[in-house]
C-alpha positions as CSV (number, residue, x, y, z in Angstrom):
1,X,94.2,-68.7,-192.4
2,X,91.7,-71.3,-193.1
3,X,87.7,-70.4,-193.8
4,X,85.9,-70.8,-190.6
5,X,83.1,-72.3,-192.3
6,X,85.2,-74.9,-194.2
7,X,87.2,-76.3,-190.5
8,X,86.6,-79.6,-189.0
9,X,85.6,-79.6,-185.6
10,X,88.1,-80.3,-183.3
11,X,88.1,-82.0,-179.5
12,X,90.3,-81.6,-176.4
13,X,90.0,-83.8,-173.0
14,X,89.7,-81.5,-170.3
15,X,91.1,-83.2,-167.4
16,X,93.0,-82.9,-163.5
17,X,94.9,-84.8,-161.9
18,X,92.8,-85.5,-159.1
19,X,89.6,-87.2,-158.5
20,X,86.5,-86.6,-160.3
21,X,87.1,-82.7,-161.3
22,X,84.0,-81.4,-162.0
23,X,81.9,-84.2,-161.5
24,X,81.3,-84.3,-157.2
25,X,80.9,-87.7,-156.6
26,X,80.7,-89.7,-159.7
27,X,84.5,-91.6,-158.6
28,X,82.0,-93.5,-156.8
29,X,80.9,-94.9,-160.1
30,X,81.8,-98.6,-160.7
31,X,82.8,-97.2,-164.3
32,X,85.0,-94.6,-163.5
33,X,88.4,-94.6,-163.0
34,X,89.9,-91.4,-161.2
35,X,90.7,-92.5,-158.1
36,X,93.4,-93.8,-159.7
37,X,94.8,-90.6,-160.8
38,X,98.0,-90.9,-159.0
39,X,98.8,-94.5,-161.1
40,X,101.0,-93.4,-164.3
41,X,99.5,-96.4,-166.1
42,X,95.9,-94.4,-165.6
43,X,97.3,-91.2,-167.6
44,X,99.5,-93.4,-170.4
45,X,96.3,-95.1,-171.0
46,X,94.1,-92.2,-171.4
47,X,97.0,-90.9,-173.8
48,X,96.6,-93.8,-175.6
49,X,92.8,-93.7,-175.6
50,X,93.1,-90.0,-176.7
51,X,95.3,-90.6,-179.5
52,X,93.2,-93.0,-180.7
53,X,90.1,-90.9,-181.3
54,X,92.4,-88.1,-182.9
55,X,91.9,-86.0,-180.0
56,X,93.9,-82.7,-180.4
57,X,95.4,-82.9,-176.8
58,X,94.4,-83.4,-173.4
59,X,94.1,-80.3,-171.4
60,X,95.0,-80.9,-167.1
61,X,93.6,-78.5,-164.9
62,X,95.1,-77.3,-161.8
63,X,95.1,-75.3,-158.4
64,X,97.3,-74.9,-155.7
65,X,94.7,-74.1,-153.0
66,X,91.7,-75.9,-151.7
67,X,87.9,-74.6,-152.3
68,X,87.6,-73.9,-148.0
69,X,84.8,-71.0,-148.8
70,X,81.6,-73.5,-147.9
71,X,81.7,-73.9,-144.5
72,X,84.9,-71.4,-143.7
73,X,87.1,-74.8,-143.8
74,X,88.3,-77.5,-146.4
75,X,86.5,-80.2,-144.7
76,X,83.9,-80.7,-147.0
77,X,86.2,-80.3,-150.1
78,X,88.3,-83.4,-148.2
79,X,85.3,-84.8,-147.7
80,X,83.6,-85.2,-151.1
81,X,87.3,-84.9,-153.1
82,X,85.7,-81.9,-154.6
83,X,89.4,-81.4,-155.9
84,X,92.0,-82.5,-153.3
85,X,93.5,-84.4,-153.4
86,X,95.3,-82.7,-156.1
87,X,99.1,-83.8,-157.8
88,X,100.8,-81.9,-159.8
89,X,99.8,-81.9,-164.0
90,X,103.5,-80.9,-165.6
91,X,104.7,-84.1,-164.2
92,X,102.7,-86.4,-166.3
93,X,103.6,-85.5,-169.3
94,X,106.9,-87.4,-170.0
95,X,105.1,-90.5,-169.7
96,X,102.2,-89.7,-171.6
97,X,104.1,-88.2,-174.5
98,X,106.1,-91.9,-174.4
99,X,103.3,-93.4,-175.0
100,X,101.9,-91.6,-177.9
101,X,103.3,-89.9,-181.2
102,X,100.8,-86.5,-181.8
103,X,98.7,-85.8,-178.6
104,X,99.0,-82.5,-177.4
105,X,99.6,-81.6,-173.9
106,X,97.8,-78.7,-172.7
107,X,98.8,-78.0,-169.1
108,X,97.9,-75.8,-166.5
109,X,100.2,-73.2,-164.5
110,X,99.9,-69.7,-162.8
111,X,101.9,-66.8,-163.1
112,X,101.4,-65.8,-159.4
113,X,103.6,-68.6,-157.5
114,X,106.4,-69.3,-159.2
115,X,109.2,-67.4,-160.7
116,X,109.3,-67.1,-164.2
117,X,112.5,-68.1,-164.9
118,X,112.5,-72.0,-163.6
119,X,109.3,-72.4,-165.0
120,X,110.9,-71.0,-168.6
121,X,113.2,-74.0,-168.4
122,X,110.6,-76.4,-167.3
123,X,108.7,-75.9,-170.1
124,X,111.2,-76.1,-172.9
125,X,112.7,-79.3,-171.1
126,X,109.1,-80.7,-172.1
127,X,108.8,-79.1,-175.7
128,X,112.2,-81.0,-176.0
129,X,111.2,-84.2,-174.4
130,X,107.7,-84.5,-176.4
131,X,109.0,-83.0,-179.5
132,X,107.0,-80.0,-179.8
133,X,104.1,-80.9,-178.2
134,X,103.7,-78.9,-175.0
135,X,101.3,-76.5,-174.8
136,X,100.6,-74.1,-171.4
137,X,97.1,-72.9,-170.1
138,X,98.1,-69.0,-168.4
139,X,96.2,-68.7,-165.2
140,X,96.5,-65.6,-162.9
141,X,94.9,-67.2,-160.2
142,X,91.7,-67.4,-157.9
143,X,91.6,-69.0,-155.1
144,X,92.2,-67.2,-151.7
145,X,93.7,-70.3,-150.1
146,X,96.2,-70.5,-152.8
147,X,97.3,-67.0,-151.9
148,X,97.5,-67.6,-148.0
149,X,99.5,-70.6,-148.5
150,X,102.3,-68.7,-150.3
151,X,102.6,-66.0,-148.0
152,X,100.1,-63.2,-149.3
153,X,96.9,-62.3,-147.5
154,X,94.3,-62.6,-150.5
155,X,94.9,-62.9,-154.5
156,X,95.4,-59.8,-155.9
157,X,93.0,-57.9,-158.0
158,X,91.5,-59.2,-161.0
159,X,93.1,-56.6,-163.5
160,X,96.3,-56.4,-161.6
161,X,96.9,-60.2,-161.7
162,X,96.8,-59.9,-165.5
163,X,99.5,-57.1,-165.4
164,X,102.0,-59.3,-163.4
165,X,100.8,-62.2,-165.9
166,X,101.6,-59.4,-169.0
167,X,105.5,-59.3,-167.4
168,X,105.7,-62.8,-166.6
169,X,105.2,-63.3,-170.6
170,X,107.4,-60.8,-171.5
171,X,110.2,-62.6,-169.5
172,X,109.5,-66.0,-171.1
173,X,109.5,-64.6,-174.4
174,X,112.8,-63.2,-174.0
175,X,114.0,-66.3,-172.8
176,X,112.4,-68.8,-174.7
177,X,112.5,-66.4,-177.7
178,X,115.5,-64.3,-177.8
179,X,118.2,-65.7,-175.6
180,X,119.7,-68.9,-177.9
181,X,120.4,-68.2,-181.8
182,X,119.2,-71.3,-183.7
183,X,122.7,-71.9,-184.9
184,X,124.1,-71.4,-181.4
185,X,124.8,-75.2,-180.9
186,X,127.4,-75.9,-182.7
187,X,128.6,-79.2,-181.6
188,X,132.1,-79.2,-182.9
189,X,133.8,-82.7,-182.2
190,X,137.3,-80.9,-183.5
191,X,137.3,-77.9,-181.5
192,X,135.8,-79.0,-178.6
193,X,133.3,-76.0,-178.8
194,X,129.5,-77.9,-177.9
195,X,127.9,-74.0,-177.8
196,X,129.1,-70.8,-179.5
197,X,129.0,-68.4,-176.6
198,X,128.6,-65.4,-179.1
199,X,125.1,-66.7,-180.1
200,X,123.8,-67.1,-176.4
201,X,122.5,-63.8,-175.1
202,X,121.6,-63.0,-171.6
203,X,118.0,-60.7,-171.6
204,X,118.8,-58.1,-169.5
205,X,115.6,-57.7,-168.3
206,X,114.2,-55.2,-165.5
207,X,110.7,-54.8,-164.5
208,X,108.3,-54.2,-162.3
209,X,108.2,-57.1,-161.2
210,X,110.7,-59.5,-161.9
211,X,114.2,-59.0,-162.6
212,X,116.4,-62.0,-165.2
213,X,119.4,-61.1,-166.3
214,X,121.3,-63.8,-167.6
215,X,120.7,-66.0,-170.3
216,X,117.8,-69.1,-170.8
217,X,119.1,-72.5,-169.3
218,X,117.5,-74.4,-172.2
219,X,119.1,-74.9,-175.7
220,X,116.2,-73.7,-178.3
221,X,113.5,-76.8,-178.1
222,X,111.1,-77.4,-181.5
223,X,108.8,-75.0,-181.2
224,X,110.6,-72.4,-178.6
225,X,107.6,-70.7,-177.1
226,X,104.8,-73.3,-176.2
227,X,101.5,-73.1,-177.6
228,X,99.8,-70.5,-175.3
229,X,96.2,-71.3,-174.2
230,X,94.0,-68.9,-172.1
231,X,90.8,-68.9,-170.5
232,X,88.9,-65.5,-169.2
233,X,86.3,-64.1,-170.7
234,X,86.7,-60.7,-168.8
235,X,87.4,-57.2,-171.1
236,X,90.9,-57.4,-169.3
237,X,91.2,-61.4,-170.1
238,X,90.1,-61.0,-173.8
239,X,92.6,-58.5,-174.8
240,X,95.2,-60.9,-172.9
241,X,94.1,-63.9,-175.0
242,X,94.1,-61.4,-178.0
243,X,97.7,-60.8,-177.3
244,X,99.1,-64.3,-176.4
245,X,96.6,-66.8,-177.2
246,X,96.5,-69.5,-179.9
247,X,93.9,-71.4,-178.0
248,X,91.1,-70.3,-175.7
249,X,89.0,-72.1,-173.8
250,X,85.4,-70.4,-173.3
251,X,82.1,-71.7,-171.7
252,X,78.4,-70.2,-172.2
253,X,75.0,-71.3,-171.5
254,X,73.0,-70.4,-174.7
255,X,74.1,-70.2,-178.2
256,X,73.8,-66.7,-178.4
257,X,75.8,-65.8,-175.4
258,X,78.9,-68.0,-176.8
259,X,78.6,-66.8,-180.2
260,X,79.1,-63.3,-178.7
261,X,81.6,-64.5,-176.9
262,X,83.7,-65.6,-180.0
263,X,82.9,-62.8,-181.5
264,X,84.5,-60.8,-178.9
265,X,87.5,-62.9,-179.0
266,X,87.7,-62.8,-183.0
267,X,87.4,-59.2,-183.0
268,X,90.1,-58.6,-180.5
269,X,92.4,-61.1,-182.0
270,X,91.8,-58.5,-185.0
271,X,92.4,-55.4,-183.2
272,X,95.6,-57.0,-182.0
273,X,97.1,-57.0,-185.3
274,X,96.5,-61.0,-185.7
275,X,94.1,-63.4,-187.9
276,X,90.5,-63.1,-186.7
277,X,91.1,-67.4,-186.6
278,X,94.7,-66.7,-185.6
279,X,93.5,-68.4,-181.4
280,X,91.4,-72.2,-181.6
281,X,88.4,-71.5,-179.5
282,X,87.4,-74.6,-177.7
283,X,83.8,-74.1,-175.8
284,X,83.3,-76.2,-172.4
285,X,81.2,-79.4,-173.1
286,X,80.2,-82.6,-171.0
287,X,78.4,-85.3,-173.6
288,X,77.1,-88.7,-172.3
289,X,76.0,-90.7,-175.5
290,X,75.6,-94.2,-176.0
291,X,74.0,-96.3,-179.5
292,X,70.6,-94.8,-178.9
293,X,68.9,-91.5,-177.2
294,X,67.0,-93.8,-174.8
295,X,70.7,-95.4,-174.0
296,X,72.3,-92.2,-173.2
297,X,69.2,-90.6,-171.6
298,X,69.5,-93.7,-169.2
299,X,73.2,-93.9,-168.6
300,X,72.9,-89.8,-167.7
301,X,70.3,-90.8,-165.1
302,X,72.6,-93.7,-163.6
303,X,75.3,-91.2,-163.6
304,X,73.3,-88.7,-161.9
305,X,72.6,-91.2,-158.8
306,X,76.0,-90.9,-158.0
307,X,76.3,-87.6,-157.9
308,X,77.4,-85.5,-154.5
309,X,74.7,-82.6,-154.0
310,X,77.7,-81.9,-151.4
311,X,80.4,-82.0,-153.6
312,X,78.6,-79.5,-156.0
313,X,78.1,-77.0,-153.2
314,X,81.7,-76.8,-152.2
315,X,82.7,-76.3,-156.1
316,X,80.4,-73.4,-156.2
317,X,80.9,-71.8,-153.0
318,X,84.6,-71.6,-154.5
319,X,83.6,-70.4,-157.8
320,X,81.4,-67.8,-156.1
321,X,82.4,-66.7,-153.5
322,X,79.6,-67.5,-151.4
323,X,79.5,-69.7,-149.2
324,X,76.4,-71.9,-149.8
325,X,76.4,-74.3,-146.4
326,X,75.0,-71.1,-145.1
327,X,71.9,-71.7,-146.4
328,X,69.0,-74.5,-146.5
329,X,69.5,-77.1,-149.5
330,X,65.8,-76.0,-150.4
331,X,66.5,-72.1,-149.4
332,X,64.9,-70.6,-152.5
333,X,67.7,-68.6,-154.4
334,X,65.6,-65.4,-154.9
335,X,66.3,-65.2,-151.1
336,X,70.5,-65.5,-151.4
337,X,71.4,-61.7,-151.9
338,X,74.4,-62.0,-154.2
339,X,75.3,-61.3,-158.0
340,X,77.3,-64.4,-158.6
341,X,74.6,-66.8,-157.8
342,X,71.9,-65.0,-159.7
343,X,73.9,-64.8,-162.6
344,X,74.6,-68.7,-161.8
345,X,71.2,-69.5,-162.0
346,X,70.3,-67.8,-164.9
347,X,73.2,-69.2,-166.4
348,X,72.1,-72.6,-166.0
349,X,68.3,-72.1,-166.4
350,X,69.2,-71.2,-169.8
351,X,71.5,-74.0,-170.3
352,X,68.8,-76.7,-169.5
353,X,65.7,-75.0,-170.4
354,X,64.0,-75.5,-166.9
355,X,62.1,-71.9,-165.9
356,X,64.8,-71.1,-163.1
357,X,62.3,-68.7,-160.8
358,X,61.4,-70.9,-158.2
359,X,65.3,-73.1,-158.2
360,X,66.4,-73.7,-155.0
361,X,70.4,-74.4,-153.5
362,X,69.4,-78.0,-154.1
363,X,68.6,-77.3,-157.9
364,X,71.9,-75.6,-158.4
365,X,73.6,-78.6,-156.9
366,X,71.4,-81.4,-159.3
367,X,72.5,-79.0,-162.4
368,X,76.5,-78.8,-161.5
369,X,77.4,-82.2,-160.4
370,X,78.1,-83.4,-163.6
371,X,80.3,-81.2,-165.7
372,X,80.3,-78.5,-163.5
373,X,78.9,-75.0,-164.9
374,X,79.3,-76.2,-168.3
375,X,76.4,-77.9,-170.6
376,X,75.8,-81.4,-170.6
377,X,74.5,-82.8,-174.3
378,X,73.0,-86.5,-174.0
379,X,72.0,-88.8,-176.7
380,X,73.5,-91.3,-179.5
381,X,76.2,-90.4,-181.3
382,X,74.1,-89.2,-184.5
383,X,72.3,-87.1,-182.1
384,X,75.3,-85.4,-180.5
385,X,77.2,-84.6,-183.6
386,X,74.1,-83.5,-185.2
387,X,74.3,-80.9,-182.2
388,X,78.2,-80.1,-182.5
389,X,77.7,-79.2,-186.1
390,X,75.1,-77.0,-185.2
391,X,76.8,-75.0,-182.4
392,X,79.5,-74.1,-184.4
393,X,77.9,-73.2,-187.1
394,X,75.7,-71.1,-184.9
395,X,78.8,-70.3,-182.6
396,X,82.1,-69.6,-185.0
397,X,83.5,-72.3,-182.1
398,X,86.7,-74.0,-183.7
399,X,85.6,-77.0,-181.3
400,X,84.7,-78.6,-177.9
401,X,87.1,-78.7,-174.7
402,X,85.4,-82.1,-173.2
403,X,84.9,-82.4,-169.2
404,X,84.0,-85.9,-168.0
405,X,81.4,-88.1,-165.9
406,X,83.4,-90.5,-165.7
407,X,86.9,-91.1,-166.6
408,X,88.3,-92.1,-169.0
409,X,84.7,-93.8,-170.0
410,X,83.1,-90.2,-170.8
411,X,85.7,-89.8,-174.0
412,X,85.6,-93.7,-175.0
413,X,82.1,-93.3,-175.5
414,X,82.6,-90.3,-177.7
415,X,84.8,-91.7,-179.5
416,X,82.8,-94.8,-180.2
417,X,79.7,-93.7,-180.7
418,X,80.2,-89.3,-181.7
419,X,83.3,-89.3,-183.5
420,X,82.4,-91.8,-186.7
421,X,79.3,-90.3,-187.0
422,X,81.5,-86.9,-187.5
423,X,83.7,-88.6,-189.8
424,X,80.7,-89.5,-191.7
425,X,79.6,-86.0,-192.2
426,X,83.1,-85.1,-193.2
427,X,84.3,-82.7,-190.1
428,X,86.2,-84.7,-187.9
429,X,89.9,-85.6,-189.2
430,X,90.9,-88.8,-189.7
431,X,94.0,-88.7,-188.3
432,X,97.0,-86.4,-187.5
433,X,99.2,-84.3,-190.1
434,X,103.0,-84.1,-188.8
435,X,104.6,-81.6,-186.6
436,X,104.3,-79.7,-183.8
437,X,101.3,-78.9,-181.6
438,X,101.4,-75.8,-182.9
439,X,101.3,-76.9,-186.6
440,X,98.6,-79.2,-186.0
441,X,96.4,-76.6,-184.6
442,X,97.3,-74.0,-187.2
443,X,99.0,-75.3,-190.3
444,X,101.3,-72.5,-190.4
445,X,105.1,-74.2,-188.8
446,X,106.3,-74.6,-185.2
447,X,107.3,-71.4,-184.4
448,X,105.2,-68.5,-183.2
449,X,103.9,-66.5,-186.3
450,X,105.6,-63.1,-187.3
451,X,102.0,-60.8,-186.1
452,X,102.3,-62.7,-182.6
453,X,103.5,-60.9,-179.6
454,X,105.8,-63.6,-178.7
455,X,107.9,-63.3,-182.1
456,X,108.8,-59.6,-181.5
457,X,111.5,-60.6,-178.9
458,X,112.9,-62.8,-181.3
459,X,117.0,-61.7,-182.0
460,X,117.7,-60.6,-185.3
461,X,119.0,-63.9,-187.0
462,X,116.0,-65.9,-186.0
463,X,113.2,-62.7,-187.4
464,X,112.7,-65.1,-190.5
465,X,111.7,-68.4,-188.6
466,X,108.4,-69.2,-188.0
């Protein structure tokens, strides 16, 4: 594997197809663009746009539940579009992958809601379609809602979700790994014979908790298994992501605190049996820049006047658990008895550098409503890459998974102002190398490596590929 110290940094758009995402309010904005989220011309664009500043994919978000914690109800989420209305992110990718030749397309789905084997052909009908590009963010799930609309009183437990997830991999592995023989298309015009039946195996497989007999629906696509991307920072979620992951997504408020949470990921990726870089950690980022500090500093403060102190409440009522309309905006937070809004707080009082002992509900509204828990960097381009070059090299991060103020005018400002200033310094690529998502990220072909979890359900005439 490459040296860490010798890597290019590396960006992903973190998006959702809805309005806003993590931003409450800012669709407001006469800049921004996400209301028109359900206008396919508004995601080929952005593909476009993407491609353009050598972006290594654009990672969608999703749920399938609403945040109802503030207030007991989903009327303020409505209300404020604090992430519904919400459409569905597998479906845009066809049309985005039309449009351009190397983004990636990183997209969210859970392992709770859906059986595995549909989803198995869903995604290799994509891998097909974009030639290798798919990529799929695991989620186990969160949101209560979500559970109660599918029939099940509350979300599982934390560690239990990931054991369902951990069989829900091991069936798409089979099927996307050791079902088809490469050779099994044959494609004889003489004979007749399109698929040699004795190269197609059916998986047999019994568990726990799903049962898949037959064989995968899907001939094998370019890279079989898609890149698998992960986000959980939990004991149980690191050793998942140490098993499955080549990307994670992580988020921390002070240098120190993501440092040791790469470490924690590099050293489990080594106890697993893989490379210590074998996973691309990406570390949550919002970055409003413009030509000079006092440009950005100004554009930030515009940005913020749009912002729904609302909107921000109902995101982290649903992150936490608590629901937050119970309280006074100015209710000082020492007051609010609970774990997950302490540890908010702190969080973000470390992030912005503000003493945090006297914040109030209000305060933890003004510091989420643009880019949500994650840091927001401000200031010219030279400033900001100054900054990316130094988190990494404080951090081990392979790179920066980029929320947005507004959309899609928070990335064309990076890559106008950010991104030739880190092509000037020499670690941002200029381009693209050929191949799959999976070779673009690691160099090393488009099928899973041999040390991966994923490869060991390979059959025996495909043990060599990779």
């Amino acid at each position: 594997m490459s040296d860490p110290k010798q890597r290019q940094i590396r960006f992903n758009a973190f998006d959702m197809n809805c309005v806003a995402h993590q931003s409450s309010g800012l669709w407001r904005h006469p800049r921004d663009r996400s209301r028109h989220y359900n206008d396919l011309s508004y995601w080929t664009e952005l593909a476009e746009t993407l491609e353009r500043g050598a972006f290594d994919g654009v990672f969608i978000a999703d749920v399938l539940g609403t945040y109802d914690v503030y207030g007991g109800t989903d009327e303020a989420a409505l209300s404020t579009a604090s992430q519904v209305p919400v459409n569905d992110p597998i479906l845009l990718v066809s049309a985005m992958a039309a449009v351009t030749e190397h983004l990636g397309f990183g997209i969210t789905a859970g392992t709770a809601y859906e059986h595995p084997y549909p989803f198995a052909r869903r995604i290799s009908t994509l891998d097909h379609l974009t030639k290798g590009r798919i990529g799929w963010n695991v989620v186990t799930g969160y949101l209560p809602s979500a559970a109660r609309n599918m029939g099940q009183t509350d979300q599982l437990g934390h560690d239990d979700r990931y054991d369902v997830a951990d069989e829900y991999l091991e069936v798409l592995y089979k099927l996307w790994e050791g079902s088809w023989e490469d050779d099994a298309v044959v494609e004889d015009r003489e004979t007749g014979v399109f698929t040699d039946p004795s190269k197609v195996h059916p998986i047999g497989h019994h568990g726990k908790h799903f049962d898949v007999p037959g064989i995968h629906l899907s001939e094998p696509s370019v890279q079989r298994s898609p890149v698998i991307y992960q986000a959980g920072a939990s004991p149980r979620g690191i050793r998942f992501a140490a098993e499955n992951a080549e990307a994670v997504f992580v988020g921390a408020p002070t240098l120190p605190q993501l440092a040791a949470t790469v470490r924690k990921i590099r050293d489990a990726l080594a106890a697993a049996g893989r490379d210590r870089y074998a996973a691309r950690v990406y570390t949550l980022l919002t970055i409003i820049t413009d030509e000079t500090d006092e440009a950005a500093q100004a554009k930030y403060r515009d940005y913020a006047s749009y912002a729904s102190e609302l909107g921000a409440l109902v995101l982290n009522s649903g992150w936490t658990g608590v629901d937050l309309s119970q309280y006074d905006l100015d209710e000082p937070l020492g007051n609010i008895e609970s774990n997950a809004i302490q540890s908010t707080a702190a969080n973000l009082s470390a992030a912005t550098g503000e003493d945090g002992a006297n914040w109030t509900v209000r305060d933890i509204a003004k510091h989420t409503a643009i880019g949500g828990l994650g840091p927001v960097a401000v200031g010219s381009g030279a400033t900001i890459a100054a900054q990316l070059v130094d988190i990494q090299e404080q951090t081990d991060v392979d790179g920066f998974n980029l929320a947005y103020a507004v959309s899609p005018g928070t990335w064309e400002d990076v890559i106008e102002f950010v991104v030739p200033e880190l092509r000037a310094r020499g670690v941002y690529p200029d381009g693209y190398q050929d191949g799959s998502l999976r070779h673009k990220l690691h160099g090393r072909g488009d099928r899973l490596p041999e040390e991966h979890r994923g490869a060991s359900f390979r059959i025996a005439s495909d043990a060599v590929v990779g």
